[in-house]
TORGU-12955 format. One record per atom (N, C-alpha, C): x, y, z; residue number from 1; residue in three letters; atom name. Coordinates in Angstrom, 1 decimal. Each point is the difference from the previous one (the first is absolute). Example, Ala and Ser with C-alpha at 12.3 -4.5 7.8 and 13.67 -1.06 7.14 Angstrom:
BEGIN
        X        Y        Z   num   residu   atome
     13.2     -5.7      7.8     1      ALA       N
     -0.9      1.2      0.0     1      ALA      CA
      0.9      1.2      0.0     1      ALA       C
     -0.4      1.1     -0.7     2      SER       N
      0.9      1.1      0.0     2      SER      CA
     -0.8      1.1      0.8     2      SER       C
***
This chain:
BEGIN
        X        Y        Z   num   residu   atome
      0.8     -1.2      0.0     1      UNK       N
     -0.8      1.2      0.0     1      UNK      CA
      0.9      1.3      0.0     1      UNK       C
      0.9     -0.3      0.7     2      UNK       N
      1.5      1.0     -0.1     2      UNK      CA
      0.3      0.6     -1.1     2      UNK       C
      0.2     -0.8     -0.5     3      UNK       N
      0.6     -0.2     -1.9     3      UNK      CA
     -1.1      1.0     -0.4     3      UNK       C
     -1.2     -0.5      0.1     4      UNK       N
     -0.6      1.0     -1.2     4      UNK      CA
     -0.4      1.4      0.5     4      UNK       C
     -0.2      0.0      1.3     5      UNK       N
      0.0      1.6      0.5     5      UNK      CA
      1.3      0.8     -0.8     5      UNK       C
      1.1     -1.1     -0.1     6      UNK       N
      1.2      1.3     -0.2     6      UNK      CA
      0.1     -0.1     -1.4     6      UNK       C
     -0.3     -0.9     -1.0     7      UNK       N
     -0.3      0.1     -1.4     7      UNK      CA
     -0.8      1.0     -0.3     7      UNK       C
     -1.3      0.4      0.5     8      UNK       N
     -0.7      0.9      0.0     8      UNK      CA
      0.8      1.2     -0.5     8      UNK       C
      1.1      0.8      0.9     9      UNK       N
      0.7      0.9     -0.7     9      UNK      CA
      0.3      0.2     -1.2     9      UNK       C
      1.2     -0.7      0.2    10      UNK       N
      1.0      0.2     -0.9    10      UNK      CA
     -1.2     -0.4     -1.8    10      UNK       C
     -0.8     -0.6     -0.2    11      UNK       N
     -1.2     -0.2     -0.8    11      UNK      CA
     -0.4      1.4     -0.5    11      UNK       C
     -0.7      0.5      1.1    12      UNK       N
     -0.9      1.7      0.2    12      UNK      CA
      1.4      0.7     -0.6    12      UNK       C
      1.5      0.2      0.8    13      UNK       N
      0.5      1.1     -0.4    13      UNK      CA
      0.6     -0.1     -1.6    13      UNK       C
     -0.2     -1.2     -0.8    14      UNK       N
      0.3     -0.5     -1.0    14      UNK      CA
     -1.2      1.2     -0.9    14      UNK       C
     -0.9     -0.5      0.9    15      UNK       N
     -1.1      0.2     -1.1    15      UNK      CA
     -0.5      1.4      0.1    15      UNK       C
      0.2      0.7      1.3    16      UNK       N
      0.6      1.3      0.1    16      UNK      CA
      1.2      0.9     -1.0    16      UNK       C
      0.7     -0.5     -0.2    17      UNK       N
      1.1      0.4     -0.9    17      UNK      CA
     -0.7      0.2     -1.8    17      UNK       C
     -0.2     -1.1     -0.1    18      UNK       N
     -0.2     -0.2     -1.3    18      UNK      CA
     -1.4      1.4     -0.4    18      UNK       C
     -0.6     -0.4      1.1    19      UNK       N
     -1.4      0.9      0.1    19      UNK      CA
      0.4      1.4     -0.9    19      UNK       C
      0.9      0.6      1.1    20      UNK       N
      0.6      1.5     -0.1    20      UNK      CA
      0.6     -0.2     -0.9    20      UNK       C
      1.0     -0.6     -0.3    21      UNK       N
      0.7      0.2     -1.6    21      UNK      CA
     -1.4     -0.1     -1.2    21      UNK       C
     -0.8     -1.0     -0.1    22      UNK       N
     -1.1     -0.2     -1.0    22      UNK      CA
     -0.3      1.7      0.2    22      UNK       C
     -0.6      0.3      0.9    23      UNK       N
     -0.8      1.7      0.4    23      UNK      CA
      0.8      0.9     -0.8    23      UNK       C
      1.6      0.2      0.6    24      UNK       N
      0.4      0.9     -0.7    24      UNK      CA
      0.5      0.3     -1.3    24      UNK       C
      0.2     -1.8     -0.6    25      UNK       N
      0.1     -0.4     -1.3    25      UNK      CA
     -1.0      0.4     -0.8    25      UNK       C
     -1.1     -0.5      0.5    26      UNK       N
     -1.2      0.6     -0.8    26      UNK      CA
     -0.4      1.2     -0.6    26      UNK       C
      0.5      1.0      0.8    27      UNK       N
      0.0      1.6      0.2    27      UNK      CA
      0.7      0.3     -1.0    27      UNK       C
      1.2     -0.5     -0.5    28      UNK       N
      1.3      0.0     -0.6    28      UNK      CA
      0.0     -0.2     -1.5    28      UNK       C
     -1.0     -1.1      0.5    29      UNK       N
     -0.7     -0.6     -2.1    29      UNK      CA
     -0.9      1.0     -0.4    29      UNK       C
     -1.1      0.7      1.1    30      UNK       N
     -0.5      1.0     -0.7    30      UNK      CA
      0.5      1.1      0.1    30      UNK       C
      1.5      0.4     -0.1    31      UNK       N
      0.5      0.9      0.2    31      UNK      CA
     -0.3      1.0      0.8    31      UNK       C
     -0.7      0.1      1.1    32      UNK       N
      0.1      0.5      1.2    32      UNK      CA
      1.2      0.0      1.7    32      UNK       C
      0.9     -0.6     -0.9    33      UNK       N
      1.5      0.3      1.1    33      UNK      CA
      1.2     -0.1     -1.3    33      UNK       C
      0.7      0.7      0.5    34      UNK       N
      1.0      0.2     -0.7    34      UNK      CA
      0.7     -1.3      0.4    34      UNK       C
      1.4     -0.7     -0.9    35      UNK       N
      0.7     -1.1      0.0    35      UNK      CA
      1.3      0.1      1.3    35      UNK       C
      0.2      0.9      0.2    36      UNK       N
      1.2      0.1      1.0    36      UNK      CA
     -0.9     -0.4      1.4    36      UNK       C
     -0.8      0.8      0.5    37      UNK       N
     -0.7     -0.4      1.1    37      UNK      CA
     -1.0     -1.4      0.0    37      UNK       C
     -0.7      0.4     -1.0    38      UNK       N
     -1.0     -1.1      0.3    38      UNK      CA
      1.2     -2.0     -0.3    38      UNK       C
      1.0      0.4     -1.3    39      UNK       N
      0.5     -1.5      0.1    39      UNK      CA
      1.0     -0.1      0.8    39      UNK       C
      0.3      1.3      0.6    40      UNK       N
      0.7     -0.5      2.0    40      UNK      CA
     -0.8     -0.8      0.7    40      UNK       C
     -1.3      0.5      0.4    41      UNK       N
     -1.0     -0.6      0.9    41      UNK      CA
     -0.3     -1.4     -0.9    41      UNK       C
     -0.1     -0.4     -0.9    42      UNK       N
     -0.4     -1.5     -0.2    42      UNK      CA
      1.6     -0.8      0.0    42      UNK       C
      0.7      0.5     -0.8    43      UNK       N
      0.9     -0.7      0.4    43      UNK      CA
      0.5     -0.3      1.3    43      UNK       C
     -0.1      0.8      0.9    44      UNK       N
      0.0     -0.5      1.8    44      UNK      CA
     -1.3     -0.9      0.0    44      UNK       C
     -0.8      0.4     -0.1    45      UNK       N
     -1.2     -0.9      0.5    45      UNK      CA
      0.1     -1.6     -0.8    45      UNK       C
      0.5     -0.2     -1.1    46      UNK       N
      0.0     -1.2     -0.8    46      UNK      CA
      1.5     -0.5      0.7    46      UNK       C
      1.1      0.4      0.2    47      UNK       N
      1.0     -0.5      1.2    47      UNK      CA
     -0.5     -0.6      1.5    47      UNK       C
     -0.5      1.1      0.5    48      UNK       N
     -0.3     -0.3      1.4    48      UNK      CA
     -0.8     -1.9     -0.2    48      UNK       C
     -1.3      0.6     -1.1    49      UNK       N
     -0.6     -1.6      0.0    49      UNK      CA
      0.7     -0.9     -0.9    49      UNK       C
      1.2      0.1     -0.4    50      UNK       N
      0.5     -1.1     -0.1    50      UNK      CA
      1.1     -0.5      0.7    50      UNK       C
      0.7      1.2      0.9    51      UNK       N
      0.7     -1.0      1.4    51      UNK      CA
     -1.2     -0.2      0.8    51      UNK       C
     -0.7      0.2      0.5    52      UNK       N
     -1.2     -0.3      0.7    52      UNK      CA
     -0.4     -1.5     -0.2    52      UNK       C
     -0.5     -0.2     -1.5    53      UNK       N
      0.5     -1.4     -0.5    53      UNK      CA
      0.9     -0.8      0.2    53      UNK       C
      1.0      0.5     -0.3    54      UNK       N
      1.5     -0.9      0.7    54      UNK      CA
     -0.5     -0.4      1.2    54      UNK       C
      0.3      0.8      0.9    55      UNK       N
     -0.2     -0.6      1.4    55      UNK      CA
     -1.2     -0.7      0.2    55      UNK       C
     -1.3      0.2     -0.2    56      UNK       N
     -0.7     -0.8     -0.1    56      UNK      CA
     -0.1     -1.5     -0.2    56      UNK       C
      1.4     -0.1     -1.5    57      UNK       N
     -0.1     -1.1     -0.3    57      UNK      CA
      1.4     -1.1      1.0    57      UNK       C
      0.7      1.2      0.2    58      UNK       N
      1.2     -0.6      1.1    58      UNK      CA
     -0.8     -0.6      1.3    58      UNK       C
     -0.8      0.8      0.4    59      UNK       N
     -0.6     -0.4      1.1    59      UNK      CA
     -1.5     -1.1     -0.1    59      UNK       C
     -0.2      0.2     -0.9    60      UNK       N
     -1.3     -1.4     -0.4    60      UNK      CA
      0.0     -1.1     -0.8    60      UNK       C
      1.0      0.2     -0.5    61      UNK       N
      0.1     -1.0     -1.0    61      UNK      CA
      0.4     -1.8      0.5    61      UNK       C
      0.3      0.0      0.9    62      UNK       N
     -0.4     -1.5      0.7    62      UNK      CA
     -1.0     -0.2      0.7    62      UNK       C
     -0.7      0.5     -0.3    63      UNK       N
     -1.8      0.2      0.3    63      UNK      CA
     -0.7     -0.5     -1.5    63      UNK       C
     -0.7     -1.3      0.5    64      UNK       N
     -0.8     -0.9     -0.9    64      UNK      CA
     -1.5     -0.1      0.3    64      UNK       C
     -0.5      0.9      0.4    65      UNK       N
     -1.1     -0.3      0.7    65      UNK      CA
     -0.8      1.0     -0.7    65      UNK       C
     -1.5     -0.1     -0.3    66      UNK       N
     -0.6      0.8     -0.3    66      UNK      CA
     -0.7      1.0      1.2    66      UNK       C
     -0.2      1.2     -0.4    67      UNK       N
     -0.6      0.8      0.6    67      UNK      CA
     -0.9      0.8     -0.2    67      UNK       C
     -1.6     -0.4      0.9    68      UNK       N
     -0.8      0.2     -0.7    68      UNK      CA
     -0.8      0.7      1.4    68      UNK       C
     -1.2      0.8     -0.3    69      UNK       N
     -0.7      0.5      1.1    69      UNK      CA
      0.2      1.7     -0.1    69      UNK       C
     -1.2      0.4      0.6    70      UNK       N
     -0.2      1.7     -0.3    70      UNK      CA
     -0.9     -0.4     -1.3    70      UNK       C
      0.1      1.5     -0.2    71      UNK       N
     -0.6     -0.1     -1.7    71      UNK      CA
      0.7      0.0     -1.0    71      UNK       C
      1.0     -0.5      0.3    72      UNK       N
      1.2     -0.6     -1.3    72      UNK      CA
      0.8     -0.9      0.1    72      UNK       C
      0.3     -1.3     -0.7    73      UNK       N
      0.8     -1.1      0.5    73      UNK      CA
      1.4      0.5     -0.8    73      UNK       C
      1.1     -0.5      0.3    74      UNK       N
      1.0     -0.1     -0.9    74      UNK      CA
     -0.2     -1.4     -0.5    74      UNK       C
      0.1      0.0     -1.2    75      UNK       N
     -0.5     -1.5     -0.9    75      UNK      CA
      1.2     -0.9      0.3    75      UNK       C
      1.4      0.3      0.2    76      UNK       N
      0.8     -1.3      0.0    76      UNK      CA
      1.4      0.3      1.0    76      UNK       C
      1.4     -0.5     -0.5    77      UNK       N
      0.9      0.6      1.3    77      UNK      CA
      0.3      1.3     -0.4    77      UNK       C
      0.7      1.0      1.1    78      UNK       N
      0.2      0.6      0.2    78      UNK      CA
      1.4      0.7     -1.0    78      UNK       C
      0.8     -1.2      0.0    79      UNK       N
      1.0     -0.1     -1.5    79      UNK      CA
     -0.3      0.5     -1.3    79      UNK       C
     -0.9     -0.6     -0.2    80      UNK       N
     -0.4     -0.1     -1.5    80      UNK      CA
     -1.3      1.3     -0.2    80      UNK       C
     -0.1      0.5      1.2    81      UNK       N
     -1.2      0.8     -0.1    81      UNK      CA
      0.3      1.5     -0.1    81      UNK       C
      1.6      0.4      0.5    82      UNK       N
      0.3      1.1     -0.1    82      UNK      CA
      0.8      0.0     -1.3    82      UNK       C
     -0.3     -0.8     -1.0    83      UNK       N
      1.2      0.3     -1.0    83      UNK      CA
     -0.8      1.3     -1.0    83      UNK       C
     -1.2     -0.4     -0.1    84      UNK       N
     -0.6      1.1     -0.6    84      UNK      CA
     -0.1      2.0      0.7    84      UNK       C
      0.0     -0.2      1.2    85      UNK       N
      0.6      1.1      0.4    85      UNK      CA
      1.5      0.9     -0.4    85      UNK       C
      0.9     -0.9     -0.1    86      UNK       N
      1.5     -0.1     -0.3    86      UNK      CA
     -0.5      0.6     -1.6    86      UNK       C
     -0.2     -0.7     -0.7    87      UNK       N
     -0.3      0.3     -1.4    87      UNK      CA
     -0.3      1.7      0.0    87      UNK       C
     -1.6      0.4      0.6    88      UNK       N
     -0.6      1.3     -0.1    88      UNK      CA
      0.8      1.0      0.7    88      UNK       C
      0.9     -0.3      1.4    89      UNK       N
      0.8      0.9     -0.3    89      UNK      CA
      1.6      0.2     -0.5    89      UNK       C
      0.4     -1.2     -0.5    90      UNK       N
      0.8      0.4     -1.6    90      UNK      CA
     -0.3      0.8     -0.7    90      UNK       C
     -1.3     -0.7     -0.6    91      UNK       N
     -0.5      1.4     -0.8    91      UNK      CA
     -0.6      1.4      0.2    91      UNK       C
      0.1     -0.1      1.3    92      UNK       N
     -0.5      1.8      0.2    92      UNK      CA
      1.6      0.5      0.2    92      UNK       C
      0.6     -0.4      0.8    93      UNK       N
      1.5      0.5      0.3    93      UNK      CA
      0.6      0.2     -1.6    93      UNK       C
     -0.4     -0.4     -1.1    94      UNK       N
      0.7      0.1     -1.2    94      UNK      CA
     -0.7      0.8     -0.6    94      UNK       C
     -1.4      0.1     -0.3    95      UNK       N
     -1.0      1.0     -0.3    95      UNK      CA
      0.8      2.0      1.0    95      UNK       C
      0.2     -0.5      1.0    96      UNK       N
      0.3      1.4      0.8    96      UNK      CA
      1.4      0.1      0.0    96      UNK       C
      0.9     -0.5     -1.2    97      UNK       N
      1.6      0.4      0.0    97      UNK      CA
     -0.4      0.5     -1.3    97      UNK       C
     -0.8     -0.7     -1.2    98      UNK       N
     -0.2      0.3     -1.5    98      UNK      CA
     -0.7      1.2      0.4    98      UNK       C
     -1.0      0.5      0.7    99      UNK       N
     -1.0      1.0      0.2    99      UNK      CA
      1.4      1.7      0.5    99      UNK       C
      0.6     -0.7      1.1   100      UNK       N
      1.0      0.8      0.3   100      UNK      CA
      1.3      0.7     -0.9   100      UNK       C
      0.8     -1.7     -0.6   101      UNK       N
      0.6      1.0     -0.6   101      UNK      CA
     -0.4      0.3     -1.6   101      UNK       C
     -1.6     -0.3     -0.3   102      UNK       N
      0.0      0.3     -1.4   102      UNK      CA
     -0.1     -1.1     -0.9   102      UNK       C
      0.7     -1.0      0.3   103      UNK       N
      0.2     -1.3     -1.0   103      UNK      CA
     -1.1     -0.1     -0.9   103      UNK       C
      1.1     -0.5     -1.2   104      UNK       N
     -1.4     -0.8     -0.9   104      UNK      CA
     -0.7     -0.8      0.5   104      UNK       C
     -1.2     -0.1     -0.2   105      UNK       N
     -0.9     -1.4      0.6   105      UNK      CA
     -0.1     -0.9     -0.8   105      UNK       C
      0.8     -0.5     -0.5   106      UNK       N
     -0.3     -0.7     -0.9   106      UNK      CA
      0.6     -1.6      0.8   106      UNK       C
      0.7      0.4      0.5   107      UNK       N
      0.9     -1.5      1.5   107      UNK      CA
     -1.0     -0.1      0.7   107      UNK       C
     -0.7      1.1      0.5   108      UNK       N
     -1.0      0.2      1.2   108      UNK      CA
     -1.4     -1.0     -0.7   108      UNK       C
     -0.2      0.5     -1.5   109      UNK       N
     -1.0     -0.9     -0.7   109      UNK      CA
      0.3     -1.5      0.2   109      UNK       C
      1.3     -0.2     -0.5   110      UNK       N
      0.4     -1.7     -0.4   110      UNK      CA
     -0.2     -0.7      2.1   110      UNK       C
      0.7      0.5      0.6   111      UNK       N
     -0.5     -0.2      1.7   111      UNK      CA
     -0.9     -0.1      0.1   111      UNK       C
     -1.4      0.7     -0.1   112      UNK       N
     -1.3      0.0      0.0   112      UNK      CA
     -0.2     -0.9     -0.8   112      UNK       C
     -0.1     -0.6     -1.0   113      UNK       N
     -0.6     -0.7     -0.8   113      UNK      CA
      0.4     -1.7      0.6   113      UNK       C
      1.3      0.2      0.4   114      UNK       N
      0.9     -1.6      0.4   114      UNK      CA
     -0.7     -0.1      1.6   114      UNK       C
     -0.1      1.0      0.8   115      UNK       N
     -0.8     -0.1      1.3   115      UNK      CA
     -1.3      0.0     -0.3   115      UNK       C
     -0.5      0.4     -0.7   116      UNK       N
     -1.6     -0.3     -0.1   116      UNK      CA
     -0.9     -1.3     -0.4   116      UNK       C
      1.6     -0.9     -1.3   117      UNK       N
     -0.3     -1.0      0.1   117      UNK      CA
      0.1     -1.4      0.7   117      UNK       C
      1.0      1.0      1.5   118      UNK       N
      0.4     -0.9      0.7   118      UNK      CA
     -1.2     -0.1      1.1   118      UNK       C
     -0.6      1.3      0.4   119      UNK       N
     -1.0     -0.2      0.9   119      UNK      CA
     -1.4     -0.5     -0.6   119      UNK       C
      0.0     -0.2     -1.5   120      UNK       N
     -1.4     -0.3     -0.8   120      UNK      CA
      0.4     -1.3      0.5   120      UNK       C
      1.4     -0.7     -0.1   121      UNK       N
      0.1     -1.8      0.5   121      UNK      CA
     -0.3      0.2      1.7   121      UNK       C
     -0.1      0.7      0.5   122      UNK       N
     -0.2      0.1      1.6   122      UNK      CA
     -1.6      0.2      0.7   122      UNK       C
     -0.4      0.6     -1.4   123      UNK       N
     -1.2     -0.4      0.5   123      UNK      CA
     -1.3     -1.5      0.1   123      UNK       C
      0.6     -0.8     -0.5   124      UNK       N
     -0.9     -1.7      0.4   124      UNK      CA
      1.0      0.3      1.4   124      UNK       C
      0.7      0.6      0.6   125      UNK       N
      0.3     -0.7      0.9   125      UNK      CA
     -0.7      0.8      1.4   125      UNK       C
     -0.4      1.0     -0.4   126      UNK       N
     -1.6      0.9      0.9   126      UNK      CA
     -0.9     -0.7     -0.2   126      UNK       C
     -0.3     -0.7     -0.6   127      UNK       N
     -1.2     -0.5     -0.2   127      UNK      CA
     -0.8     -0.5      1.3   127      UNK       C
      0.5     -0.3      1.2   128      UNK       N
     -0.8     -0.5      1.2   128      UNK      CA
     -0.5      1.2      0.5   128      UNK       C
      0.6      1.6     -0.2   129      UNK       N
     -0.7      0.6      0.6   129      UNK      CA
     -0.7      1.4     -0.9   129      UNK       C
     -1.0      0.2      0.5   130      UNK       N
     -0.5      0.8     -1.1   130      UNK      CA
      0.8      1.7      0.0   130      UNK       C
      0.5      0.4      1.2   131      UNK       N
      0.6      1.0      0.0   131      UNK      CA
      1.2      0.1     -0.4   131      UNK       C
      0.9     -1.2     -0.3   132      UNK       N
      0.8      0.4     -0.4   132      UNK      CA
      0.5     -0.4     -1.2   132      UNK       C
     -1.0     -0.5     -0.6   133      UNK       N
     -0.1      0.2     -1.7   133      UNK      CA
     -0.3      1.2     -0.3   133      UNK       C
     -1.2      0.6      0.6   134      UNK       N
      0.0      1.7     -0.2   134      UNK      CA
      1.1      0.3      0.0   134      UNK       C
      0.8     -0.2      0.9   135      UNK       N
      0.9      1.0      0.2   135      UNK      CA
      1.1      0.0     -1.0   135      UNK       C
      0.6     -1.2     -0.4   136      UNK       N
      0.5     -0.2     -0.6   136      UNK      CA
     -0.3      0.4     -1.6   136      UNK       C
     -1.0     -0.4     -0.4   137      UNK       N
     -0.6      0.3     -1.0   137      UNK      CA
     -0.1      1.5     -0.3   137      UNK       C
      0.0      1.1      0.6   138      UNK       N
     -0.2      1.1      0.2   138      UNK      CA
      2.1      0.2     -0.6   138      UNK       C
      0.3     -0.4      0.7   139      UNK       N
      1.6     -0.1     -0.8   139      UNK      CA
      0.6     -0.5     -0.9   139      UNK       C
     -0.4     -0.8     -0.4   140      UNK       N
     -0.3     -0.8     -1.4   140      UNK      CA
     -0.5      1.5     -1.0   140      UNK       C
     -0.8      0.4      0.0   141      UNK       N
     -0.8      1.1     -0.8   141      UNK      CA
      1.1      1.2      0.0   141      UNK       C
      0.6      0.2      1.0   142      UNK       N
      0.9      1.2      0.4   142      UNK      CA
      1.4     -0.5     -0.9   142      UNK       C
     -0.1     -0.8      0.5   143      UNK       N
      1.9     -0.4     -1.0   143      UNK      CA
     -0.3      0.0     -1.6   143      UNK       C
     -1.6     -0.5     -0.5   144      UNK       N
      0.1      0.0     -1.3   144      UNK      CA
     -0.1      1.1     -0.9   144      UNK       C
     -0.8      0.7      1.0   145      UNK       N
     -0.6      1.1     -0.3   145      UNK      CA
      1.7      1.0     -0.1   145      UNK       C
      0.7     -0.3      1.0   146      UNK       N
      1.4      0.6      0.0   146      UNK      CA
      0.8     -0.2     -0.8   146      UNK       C
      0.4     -1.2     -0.5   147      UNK       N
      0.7     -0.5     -1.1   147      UNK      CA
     -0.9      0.6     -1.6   147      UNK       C
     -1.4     -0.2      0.1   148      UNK       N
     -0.4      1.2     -1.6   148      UNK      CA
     -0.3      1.1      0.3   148      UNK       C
      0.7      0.4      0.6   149      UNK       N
      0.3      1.8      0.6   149      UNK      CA
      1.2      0.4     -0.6   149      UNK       C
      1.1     -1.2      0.3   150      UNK       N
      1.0      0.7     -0.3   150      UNK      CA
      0.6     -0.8     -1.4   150      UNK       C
     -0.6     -0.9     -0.6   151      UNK       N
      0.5     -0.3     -1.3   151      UNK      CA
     -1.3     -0.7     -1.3   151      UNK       C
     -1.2      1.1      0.6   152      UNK       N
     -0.5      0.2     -1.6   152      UNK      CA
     -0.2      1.1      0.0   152      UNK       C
     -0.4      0.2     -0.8   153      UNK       N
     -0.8      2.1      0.2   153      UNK      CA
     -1.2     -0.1      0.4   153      UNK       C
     -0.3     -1.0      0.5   154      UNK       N
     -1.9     -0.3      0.6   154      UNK      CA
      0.0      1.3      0.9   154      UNK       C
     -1.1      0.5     -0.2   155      UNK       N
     -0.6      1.2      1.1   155      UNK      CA
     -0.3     -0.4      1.5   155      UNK       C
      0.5     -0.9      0.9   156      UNK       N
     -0.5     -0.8      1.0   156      UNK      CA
      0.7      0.7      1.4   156      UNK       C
      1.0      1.3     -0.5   157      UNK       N
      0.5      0.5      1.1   157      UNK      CA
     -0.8      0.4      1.4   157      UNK       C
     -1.5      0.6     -0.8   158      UNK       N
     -0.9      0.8      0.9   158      UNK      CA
     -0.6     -1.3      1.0   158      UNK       C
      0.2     -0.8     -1.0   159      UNK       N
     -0.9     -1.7      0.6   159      UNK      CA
      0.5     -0.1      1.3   159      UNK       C
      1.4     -0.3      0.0   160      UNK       N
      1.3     -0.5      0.3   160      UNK      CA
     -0.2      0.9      1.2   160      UNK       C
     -0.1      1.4      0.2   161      UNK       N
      0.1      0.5      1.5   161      UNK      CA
     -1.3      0.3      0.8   161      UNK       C
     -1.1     -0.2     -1.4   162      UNK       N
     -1.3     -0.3      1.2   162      UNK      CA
      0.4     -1.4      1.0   162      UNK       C
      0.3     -0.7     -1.0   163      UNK       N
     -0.3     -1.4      0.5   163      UNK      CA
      1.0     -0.5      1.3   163      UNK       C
      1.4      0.7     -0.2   164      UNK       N
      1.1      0.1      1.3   164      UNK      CA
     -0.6      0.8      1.3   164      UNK       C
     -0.4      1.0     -0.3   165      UNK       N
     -0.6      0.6      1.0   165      UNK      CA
     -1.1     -0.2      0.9   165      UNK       C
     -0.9     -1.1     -1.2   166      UNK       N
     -1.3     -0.5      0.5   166      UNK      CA
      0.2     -1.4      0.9   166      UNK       C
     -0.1     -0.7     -0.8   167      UNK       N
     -0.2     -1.4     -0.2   167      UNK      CA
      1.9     -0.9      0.6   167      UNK       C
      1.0      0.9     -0.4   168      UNK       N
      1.0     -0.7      1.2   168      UNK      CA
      0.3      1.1      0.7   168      UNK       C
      0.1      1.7      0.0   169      UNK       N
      0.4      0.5      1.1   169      UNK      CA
     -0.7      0.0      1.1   169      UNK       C
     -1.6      0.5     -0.3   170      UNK       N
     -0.7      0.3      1.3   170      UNK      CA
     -0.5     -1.5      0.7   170      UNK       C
     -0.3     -1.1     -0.7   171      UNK       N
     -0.4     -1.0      0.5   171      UNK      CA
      1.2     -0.8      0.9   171      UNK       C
      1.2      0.2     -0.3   172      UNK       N
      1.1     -0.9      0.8   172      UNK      CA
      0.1      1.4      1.1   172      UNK       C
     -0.3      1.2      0.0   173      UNK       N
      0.2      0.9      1.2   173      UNK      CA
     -0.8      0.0      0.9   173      UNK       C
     -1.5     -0.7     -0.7   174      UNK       N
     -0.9      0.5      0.9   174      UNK      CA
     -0.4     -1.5      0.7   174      UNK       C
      0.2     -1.6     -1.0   175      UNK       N
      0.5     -1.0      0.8   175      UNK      CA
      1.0     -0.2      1.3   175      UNK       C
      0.9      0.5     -0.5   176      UNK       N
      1.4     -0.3      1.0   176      UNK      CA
     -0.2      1.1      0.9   176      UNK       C
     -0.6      0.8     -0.1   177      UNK       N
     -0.5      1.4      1.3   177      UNK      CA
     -0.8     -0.7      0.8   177      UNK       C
     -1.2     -0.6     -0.1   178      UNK       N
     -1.2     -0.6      0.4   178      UNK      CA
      0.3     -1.2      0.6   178      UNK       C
      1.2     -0.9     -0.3   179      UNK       N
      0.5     -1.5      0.2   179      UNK      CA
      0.7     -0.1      1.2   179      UNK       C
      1.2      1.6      0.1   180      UNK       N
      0.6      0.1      1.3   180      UNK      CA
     -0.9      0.9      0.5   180      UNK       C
     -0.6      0.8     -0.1   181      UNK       N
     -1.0      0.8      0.9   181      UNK      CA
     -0.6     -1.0      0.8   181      UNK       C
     -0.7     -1.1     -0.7   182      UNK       N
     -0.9     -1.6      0.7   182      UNK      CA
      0.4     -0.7      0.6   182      UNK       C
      1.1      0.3     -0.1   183      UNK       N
      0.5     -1.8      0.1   183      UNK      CA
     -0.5     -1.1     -0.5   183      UNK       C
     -0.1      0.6     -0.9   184      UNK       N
     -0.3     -1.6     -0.8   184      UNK      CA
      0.8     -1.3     -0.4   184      UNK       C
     -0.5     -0.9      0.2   185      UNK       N
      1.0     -1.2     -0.4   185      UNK      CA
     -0.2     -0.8     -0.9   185      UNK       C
      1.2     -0.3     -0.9   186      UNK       N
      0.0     -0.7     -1.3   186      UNK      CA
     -0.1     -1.6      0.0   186      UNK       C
***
C-alpha cells in the first residue's frame, strides 16, 4: 500500500510537467509567445518529466504488480508504464530547444512522427484502462499532428496548439492537480 501512495507522485508531477509544457507550447503554435521564453518553459517542463521518469523508473521498476483502485488503474508494471512518459518528455524538451533556438523543424517533425508511432504501438497496451488510452491517445494526435506541422505545408499549426493546450495541456494539469490535491490512488 506504501508503494502506491509514493507512486502516486512522482506519476502527477510527470503529468504536471508535460501539462505546462503542452500549455505553453500551445500558446507558441498559435503564436502567442515568443520562441525564447515560451521554448525555455517547455523545454524545462519536457526535462523535468523526463528525469521525473527516470527515477520513477529507477525506483519502480522491480515492481510487477498491477495497480489498480481510485478512479484510475495503472494497466500493468510500473516499468513498462513509464516509458511513454519518457517518450513525451523527449519530445517536448526537443520541441523547446528547436522553439528556443529557432531550429528547422524539420528533425522536430521526423521525432514526432517516430514517437507518435511508437506510442500509436503503446496504445493496445492502455487498453485495460479507459483513462489511459485517452490519455494517451490525446498524444498520439499531438505528435502526428506535430510531425505534419513541421514537414508538410498542411495548415494544422492552429490545430496543433488548440489541441496542446486543450486536450494534453489543461487536462494533465487539471488531472495531476486534482490526483495530489485527493489523494487519489492508482
Amino acid at each position: 500500500m506504501a508503494e502506491v501512495l509514493n507512486m502516486l507522485v512522482p506519476i502527477t508531477c510527470v503529468m504536471w510537467f508535460c501539462g505546462i509544457s503542452c500549455f505553453v507550447g500551445g500558446w507558441l503554435c498559435l503564436g502567442r509567445a515568443d520562441g525564447k521564453g515560451a521554448g525555455f518553459v517547455v523545454a524545462m517542463g519536457g526535462l523535468s518529466a523526463t528525469l521525473a521518469s527516470f527515477i520513477s523508473l529507477a525506483i519502480y521498476a522491480p515492481s510487477n504488480s498491477i495497480i489498480e483502485g481510485g478512479p484510475v488503474g495503472v494497466p500493468t508494471t510500473a516499468a513498462l508504464f513509464v516509458i511513454c512518459p519518457i517518450i513525451y518528455g523527449l519530445v517536448l524538451t526537443s520541441f523547446g530547444f528547436h522553439a528556443y533556438n529557432g531550429w528547422d523543424g524539420r528533425s522536430q517533425g521526423w521525432l514526432a512522427l517516430y514517437f507518435g508511432l511508437t506510442a500509436l504501438f503503446f496504445q493496445w497496451y492502455f487498453w485495460g484502462s479507459n483513462f489511459w488510452q485517452v490519455m494517451n491517445f490525446t498524444w498520439v494526435v499531438a505528435l502526428f499532428a506535430t510531425a505534419a506541422a513541421n514537414l508538410t505545408k498542411w495548415p494544422i499549426l492552429k490545430f496543433l496548439g488548440a489541441w496542446l493546450i486543450v486536450a494534453c495541456g489543461l487536462f494533465s494539469l487539471l488531472f495531476a492537480s486534482l490526483s495530489l490535491g485527493m489523494g487519489w490512488i492508482w
